[in-house]
C-alpha positions as CSV (number, residue, x, y, z in Angstrom):
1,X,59.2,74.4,-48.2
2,X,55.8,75.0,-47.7
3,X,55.2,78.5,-45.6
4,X,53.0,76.4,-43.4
5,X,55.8,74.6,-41.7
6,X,56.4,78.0,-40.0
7,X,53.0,77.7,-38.1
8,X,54.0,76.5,-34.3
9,X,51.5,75.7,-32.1
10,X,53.6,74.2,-28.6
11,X,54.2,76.1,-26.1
12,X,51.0,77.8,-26.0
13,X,49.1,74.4,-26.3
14,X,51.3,72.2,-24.0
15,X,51.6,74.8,-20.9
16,X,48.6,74.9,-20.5
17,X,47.5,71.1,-20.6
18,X,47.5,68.2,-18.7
19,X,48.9,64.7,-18.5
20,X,46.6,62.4,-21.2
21,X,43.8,65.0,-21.6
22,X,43.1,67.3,-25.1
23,X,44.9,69.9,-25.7
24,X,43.6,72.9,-26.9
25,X,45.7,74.4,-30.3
26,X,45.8,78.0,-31.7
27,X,47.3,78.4,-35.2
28,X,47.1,81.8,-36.7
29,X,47.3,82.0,-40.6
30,X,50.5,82.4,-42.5
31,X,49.1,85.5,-44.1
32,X,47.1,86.9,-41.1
33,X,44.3,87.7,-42.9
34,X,41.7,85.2,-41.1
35,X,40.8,85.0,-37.6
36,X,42.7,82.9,-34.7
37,X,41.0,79.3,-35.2
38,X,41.2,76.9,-32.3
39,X,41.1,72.9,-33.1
40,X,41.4,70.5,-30.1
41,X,44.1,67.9,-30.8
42,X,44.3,64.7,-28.6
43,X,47.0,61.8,-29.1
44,X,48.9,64.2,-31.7
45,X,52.1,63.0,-31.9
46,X,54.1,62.1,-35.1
47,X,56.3,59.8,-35.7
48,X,58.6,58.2,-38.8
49,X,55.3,56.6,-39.7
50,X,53.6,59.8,-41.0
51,X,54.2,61.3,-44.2
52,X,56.2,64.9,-44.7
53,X,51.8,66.4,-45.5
54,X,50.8,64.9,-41.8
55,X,53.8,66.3,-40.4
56,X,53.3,70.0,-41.9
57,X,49.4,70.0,-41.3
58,X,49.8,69.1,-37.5
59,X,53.2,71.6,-36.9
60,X,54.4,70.6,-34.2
61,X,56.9,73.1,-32.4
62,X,58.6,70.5,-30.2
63,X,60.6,67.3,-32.0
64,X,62.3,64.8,-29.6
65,X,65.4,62.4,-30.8
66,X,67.3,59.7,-28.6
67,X,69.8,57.8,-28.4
68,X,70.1,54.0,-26.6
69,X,73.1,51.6,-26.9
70,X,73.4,48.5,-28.5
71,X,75.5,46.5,-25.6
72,X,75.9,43.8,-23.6
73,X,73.5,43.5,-20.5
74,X,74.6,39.7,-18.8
75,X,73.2,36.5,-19.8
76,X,69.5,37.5,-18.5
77,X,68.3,40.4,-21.2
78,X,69.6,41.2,-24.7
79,X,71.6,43.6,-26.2
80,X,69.3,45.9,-27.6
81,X,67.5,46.3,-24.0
82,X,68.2,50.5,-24.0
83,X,66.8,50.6,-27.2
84,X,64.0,48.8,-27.2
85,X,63.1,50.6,-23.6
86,X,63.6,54.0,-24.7
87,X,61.8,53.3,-27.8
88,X,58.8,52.3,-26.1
89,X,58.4,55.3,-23.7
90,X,58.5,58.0,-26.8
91,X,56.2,55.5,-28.4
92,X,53.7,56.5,-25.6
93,X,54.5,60.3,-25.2
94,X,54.1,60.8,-29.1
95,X,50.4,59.8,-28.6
96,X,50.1,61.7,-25.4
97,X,51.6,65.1,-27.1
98,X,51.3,67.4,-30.2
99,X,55.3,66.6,-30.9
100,X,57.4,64.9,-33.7
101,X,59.3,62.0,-32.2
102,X,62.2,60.7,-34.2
103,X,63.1,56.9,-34.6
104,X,65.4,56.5,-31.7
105,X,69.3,56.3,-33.1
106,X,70.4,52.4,-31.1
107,X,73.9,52.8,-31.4
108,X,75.8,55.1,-28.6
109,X,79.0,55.1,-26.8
110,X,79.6,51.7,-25.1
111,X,82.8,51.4,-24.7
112,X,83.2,50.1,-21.4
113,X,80.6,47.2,-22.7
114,X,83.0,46.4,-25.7
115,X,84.3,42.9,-24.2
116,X,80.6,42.1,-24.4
117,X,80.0,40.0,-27.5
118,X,77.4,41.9,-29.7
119,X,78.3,45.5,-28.2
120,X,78.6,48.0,-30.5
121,X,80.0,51.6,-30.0
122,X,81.1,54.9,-31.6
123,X,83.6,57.8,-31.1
124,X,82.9,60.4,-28.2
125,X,83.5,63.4,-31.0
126,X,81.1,61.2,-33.3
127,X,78.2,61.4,-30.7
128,X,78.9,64.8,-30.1
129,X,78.7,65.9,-33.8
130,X,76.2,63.2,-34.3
131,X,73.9,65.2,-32.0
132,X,74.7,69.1,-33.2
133,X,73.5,67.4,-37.0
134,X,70.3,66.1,-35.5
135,X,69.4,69.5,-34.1
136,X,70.3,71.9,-36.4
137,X,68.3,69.9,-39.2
138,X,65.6,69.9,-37.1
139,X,65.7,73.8,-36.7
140,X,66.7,73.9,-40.6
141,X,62.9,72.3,-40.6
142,X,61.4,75.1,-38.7
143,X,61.1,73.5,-35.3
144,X,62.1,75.7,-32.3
145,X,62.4,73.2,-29.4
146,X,64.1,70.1,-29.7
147,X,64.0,67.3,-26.8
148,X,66.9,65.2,-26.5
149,X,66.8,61.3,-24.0
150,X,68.7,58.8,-23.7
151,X,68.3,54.9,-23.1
152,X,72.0,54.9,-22.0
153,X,73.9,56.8,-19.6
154,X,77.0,56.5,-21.6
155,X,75.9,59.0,-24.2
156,X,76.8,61.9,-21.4
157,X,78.3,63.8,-23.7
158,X,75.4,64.7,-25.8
159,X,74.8,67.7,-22.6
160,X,77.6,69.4,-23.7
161,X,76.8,69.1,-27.6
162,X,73.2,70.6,-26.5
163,X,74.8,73.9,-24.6
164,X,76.8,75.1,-27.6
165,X,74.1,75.1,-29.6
166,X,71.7,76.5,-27.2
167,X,74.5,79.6,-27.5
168,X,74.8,79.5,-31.1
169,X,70.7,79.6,-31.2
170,X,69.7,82.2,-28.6
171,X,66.1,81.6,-30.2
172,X,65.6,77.9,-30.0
173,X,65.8,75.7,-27.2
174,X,67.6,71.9,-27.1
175,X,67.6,70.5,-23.5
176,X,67.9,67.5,-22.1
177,X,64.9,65.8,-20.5
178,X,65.1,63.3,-17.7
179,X,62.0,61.7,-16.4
180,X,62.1,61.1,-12.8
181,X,62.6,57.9,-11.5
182,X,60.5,56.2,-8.3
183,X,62.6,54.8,-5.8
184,X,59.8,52.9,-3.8
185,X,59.4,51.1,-7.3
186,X,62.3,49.1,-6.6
187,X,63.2,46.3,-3.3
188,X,67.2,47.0,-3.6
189,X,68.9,49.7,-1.2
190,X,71.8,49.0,-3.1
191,X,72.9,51.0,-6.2
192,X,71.1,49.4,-9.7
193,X,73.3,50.7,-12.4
194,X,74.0,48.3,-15.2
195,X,71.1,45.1,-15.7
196,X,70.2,45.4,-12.5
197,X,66.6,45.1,-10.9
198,X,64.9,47.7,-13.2
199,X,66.5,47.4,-16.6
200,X,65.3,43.9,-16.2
201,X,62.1,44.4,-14.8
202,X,61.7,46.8,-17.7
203,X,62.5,43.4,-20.1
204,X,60.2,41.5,-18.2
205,X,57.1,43.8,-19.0
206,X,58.1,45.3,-23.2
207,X,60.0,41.6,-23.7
208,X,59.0,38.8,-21.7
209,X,60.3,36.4,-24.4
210,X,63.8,37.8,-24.7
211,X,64.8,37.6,-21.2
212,X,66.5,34.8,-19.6
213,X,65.7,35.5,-15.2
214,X,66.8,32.2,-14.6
215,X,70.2,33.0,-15.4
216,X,70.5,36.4,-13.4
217,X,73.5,36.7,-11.0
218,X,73.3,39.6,-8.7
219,X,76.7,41.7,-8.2
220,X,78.2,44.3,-6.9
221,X,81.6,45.4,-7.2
222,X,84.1,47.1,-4.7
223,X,84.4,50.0,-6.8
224,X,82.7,53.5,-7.2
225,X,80.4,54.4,-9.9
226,X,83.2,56.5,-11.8
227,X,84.8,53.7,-12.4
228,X,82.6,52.6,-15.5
229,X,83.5,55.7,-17.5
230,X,87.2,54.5,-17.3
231,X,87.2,50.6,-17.3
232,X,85.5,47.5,-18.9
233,X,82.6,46.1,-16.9
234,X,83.5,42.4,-17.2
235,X,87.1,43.4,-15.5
236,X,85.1,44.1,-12.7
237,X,82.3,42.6,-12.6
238,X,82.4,38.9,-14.5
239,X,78.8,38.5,-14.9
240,X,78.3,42.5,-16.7
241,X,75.8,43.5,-14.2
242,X,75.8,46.0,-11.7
243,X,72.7,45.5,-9.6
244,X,70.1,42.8,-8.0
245,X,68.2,41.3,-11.4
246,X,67.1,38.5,-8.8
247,X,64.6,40.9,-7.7
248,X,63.0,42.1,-11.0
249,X,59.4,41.3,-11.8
250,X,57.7,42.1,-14.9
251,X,55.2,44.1,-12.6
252,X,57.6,46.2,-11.7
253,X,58.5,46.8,-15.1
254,X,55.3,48.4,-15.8
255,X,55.0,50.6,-12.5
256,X,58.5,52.0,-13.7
257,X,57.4,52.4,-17.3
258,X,54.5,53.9,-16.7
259,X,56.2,56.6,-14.6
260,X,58.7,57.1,-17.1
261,X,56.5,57.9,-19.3
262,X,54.1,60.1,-17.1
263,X,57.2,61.8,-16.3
264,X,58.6,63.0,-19.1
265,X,55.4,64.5,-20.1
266,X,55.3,66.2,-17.3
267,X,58.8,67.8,-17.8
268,X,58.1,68.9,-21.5
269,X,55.2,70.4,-20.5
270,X,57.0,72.1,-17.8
271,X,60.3,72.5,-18.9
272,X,60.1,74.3,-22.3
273,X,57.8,77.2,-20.9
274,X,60.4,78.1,-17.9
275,X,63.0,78.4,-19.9
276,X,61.5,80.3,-22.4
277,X,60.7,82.6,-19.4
278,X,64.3,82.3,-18.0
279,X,66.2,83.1,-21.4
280,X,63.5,85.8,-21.9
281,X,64.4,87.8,-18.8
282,X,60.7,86.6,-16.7
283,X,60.9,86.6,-13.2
């Protein structure tokens, strides 16, 4: 591989930006002969659109993967709802930041969804291994810090995959990054976990014309939320929803994906640098 792959511009780029504004990037030479050079670099991102050249001239230090789930979400949105959602936030954040974003992988671990015609799902150990191959191939490729989301809550088990290797890499980071949600986005007081209110809101705004409100059906069973690692949804809850999709509006789809997207900008630029700090000894 070229010896220019090894240039990394992030963290000192990124931590010191802001939200949607240029970034200013510092490469030094391979050799060290020449002087620093400073480009500015706006709407950098790369994606599986770019060829190998773009991706080595623009060296980005930071790559993020996800992960959705291909599952059933009631009679009101379609199956591939967490992966067309997730897909569109990193969609934005790759134009937003000097990172490589990776086609997001649609298939998870659904298995509570399987009675759900159209749900697919894999192994727990498959995920797990699944995600150790993504990241190590991306450190193989010369990138440091690796961003790992997820459409789906079910691929949980990704966290752990992420802290062995964080120990087997002292020098590289893999974390985790969950944008913050908005509460006052949303009219329920109720708990929206499974094609509720803001999954189909969501729809409503990226997919207007592969939802179905008409045929939403509120519901909320007698249960806790621990209960959906351990049971099928439809043997609690006929309609496969757990929340208020009655009350979604494609208006609040965009309030919530626009924060979603503002916030996990915000945590990559925040994130990475404090625990370089934190692993580094800092204060």
């Amino acid at each position: 591989m070229s010896p220019s792959i090894g240039r990394r511009v992030f963290l000192g780029t990124l931590a010191t930006g802001t939200v949607g504004s240029a970034c200013a990037v510092t490469e030094k030479s391979v050799t060290g002969n020449s002087p620093e050079r400073t480009t500015t670099v706006q709407g950098a991102g790369l994606t599986a659109q770019n060829s190998f050249a773009e991706v080595e001239a623009a060296a980005p230090e930071l790559a993020i993967f996800s992960l959705a789930a291909i599952e059933q979400h009631g009679e009101t949105q379609p199956v591939g709802t967490d992966f067309f959602t997730i897909s569109a936030i990193l969609k934005e954040v790759a134009k937003r930041l000097n990172v490589y974003v990776l086609p997001t992988m649609p298939i998870g671990t659904s298995r509570e969804h399987m009675i759900g015609a159209g749900t697919i799902t894999m192994q727990q150990m498959t995920l797990h291994n699944y995600v150790r191959d993504i990241v190590i191939s991306l450190y193989d490729q010369g990138f440091k810090y690796v961003a790992y989301m997820t459409g789906h809550g079910g691929n949980f088990l990704a966290e752990p995959a992420l802290e062995e290797l964080n120990r087997e890499y002292p020098d590289r980071i893999a974390v985790w990054v969950r944008p913050d949600g908005d509460p006052t986005i949303l009219e329920s007081t109720k708990p929206d976990i499974h094609g509720g209110e803001g999954e189909l809101s969501s729809m409503m705004y990226l997919h207007p014309n592969d939802v179905h409100k008409e045929k939403a059906v509120d519901s909320y069973p007698p249960i806790g939320r621990e209960v959906f690692d351990y049971a099928y949804v439809e043997d609690f809850s006929k309609p496969g929803i757990w929340g208020t999709p009655t009350l979604a509006t494609a208006e609040k789809g965009r309030r919530r994906f626009e924060k979603s997207v503002e916030s996990t900008v915000e945590k990559i630029l925040a994130l990475f640098p404090e625990i370089e700090k934190r692993k580094g000894g800092g204060a």
